[in-house]
N, C-alpha and C positions, 0 to 999 in steps of 0.2 A: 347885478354884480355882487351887491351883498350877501344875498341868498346862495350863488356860485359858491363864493366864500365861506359861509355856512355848512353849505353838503360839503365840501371838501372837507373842513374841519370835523365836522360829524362824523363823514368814512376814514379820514385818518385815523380819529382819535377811537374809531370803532375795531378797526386794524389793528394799532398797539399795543391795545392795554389787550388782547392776547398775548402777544409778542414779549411783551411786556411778564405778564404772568406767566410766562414758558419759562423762561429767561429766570425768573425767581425761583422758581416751580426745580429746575436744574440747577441752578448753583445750593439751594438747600438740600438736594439728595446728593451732589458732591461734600459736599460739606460734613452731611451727615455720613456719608460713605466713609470718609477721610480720617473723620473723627473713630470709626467704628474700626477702623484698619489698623488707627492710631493705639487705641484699647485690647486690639489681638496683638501686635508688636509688643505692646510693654509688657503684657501678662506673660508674653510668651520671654521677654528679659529677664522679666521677674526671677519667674521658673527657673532659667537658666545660673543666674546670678544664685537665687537661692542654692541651685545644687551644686554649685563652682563653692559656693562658703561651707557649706555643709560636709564636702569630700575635705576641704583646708581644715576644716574643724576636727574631724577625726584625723587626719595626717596630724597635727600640734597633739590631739590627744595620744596619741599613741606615740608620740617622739619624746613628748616631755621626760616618760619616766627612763626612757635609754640616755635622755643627756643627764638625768639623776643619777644614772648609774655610773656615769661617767663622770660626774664629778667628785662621788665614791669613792671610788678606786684613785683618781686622783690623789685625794686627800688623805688615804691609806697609804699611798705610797709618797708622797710628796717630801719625807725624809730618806725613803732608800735610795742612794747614791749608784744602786747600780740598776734599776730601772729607767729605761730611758721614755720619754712620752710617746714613743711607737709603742711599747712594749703595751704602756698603761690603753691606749689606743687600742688596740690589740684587743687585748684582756676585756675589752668593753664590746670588742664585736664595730667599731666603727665609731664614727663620729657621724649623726642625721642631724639632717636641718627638713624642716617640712614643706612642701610644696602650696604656694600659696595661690590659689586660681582666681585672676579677676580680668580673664580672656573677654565675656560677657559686659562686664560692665567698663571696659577700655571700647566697646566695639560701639555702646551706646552713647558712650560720654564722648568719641566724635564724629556723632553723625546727630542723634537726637534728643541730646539732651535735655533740652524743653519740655520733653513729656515724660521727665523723671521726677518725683515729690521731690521736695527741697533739703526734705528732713534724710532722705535717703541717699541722695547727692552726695551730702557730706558725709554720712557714715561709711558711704564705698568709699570717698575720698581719702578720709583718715584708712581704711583699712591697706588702700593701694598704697598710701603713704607709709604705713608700717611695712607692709612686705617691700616695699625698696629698702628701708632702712632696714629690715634683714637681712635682704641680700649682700647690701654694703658690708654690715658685721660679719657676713659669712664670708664674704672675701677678704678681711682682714683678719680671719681667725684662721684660714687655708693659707694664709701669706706667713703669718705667725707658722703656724702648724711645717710649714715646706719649709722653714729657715732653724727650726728648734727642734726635730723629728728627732736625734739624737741625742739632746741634751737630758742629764740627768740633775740637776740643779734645783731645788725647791722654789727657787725664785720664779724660774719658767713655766713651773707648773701650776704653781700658784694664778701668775697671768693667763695659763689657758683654763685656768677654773675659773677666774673673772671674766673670763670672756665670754666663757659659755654661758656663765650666770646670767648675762647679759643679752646672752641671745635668747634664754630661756624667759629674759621680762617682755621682751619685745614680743616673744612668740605669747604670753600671756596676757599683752597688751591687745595681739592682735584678736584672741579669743575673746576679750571682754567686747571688740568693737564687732565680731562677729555676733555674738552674742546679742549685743543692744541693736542690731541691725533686723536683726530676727524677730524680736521683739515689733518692732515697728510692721 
């Protein structure tokens, strides 16, 4: 009976530890698979994110000097009483705000963010966080803007020169955080 016991235990234990070693053999080439998919996904955010900040970079660069120029003219006319801020508007060819892209990294931050460095987490973060606070100021300077289109008043002018100054640090801020993300 012992020895029954014996051979059974012997061929079991000769059975599993394959079974056994399949079993390991498989979950480390999923594993390694998972991880290797994980590494084409992020490279492949990377890339994307990089050129989503990259196109945002040249838009801020090439807007900066058009809100310069608008607050120029502003400030040249800001005592002529028969100028109104369309006029100055006008004269400057428009008022731009920059488009700031971070389609890619909202797309990553909810679904896998786990496989983002930490150090780079926060630099989208802060960056997504400034382009809202653009957008905010840009809708309070279009709300200004629709309610003062005809005023000719130095006072009013003056506040849409603050304004824009305003949008123009933020858009400055958001370069530096571009900038130092790139870096990384």
């Amino acid at each position: 009976m012992k020895k029954k016991i014996k051979d059974y235990s012997f061929q079991f234990i000769k059975e599993i530890i394959p079974v056994i070693a399949g079993i390991l053999i498989a979950l480390f080439i999923d594993n390694w698979n998972s991880e290797r998919k994980d590494k084409i996904f992020v490279n492949q955010v990377y890339s994307t994110i990089s050129n989503e900040l990259k196109e945002s970079k040249n838009d801020i660069n090439a807007i900066i000097p058009q809100q310069d120029s608008l607050i120029t003219v502003l400030e040249l006319n800001s005592n002529d009483k028969k100028t109104t801020i369309l006029d100055i508007v006008m004269k400057s060819k428009g008022i731009y705000i920059p488009q700031i892209k971070t389609n890619a990294w909202k797309s990553v931050s909810n679904t896998k963010i786990d496989l983002i460095d930490f150090k780079k987490i926060i630099s989208l973060s802060n960056i997504d966080e400034l382009k809202e606070t653009l957008k905010n100021k840009t809708v309070y300077l279009m709300n200004f803007l629709y309610s003062n289109i005809h005023k000719t008043d130095k006072e009013n002018k003056q506040t849409l020169k603050m304004l824009l100054m305003d949008i123009m640090q933020t858009e400055k801020s958001l370069l530096q955080n571009i900038e130092a993300y790139e870096k990384h």
